[in-house]
C-alpha positions as CSV (number, residue, x, y, z in Angstrom):
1,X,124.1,92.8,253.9
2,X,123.5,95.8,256.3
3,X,125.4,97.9,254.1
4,X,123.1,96.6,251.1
5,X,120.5,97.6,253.1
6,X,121.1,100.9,254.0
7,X,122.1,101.8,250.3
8,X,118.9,100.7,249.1
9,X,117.0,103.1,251.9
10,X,118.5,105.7,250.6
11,X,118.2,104.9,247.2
12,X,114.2,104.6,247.9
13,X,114.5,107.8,249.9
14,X,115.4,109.4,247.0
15,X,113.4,108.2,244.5
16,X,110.2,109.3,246.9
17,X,111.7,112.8,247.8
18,X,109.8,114.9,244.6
19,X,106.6,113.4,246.4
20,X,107.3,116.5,248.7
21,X,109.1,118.9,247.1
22,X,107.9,119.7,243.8
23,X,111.0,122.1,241.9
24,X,112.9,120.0,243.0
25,X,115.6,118.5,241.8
26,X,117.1,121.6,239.8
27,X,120.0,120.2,238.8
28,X,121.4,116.2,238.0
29,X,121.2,113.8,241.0
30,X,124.2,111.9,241.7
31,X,123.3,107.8,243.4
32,X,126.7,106.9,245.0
33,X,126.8,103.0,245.4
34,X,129.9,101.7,247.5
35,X,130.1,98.5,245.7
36,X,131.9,97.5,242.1
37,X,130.3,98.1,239.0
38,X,128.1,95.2,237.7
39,X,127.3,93.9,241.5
40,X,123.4,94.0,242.5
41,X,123.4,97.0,244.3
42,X,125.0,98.7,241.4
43,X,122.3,97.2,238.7
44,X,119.8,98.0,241.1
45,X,120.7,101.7,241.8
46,X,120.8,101.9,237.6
47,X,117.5,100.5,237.1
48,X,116.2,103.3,239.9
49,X,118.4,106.1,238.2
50,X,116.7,105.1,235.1
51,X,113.0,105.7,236.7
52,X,113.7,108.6,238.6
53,X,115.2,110.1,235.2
54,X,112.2,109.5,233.1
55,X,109.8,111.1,236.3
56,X,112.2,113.7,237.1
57,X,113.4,115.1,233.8
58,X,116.6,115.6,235.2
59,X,120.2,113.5,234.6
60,X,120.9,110.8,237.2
61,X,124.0,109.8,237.5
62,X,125.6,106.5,239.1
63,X,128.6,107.0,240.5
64,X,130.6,103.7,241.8
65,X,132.9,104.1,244.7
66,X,133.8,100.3,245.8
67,X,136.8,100.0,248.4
68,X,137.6,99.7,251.6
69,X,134.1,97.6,252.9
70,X,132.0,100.4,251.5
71,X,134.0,102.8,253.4
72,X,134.9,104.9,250.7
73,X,131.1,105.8,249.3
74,X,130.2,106.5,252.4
75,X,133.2,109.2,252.7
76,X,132.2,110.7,249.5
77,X,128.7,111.0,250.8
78,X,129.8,112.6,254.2
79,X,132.1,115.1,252.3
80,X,129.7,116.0,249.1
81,X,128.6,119.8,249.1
82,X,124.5,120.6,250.5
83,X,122.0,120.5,248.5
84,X,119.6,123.5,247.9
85,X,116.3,121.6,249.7
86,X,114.4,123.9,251.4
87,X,112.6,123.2,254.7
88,X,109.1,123.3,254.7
């Protein structure tokens, strides 16, 4: 359930981030859920993908990474490349 938790902060944190920075996203945004596809966390994060597509413009893309308690998501978050946000 924490897990669940935390995945959905994030999930929210993203879908509230062009509140601040307005070019952004410049390129597709990637939602990495640690859990097996069809589970709630995963039809959640593709009901948000489909919002933040439509307010965006940009392709959102669900990625599923189940395995190892969630372990494996969170390594593919941990090792993904920097985005371009600017600090204010």
């Amino acid at each position: 359930m924490k897990k669940f938790c935390i995945a959905m902060t994030l999930i929210l944190a993203i879908g509230t981030t062009h509140l601040f920075a307005q070019d952004w996203p410049t390129r597709a945004v990637r939602i990495i859920v640690p859990f097996g596809p069809g589970s709630t966390p995963d039809i959640v994060a593709r009901l948000v993908a489909d919002r933040l597509q439509t307010r965006l413009g940009v392709s959102v893309v669900v990625e599923n990474k189940p395995g190892a308690s969630g372990n494996t998501g969170t390594d593919v978050v941990a090792k993904a490349e920097p985005t371009d946000i600017r600090s204010a």
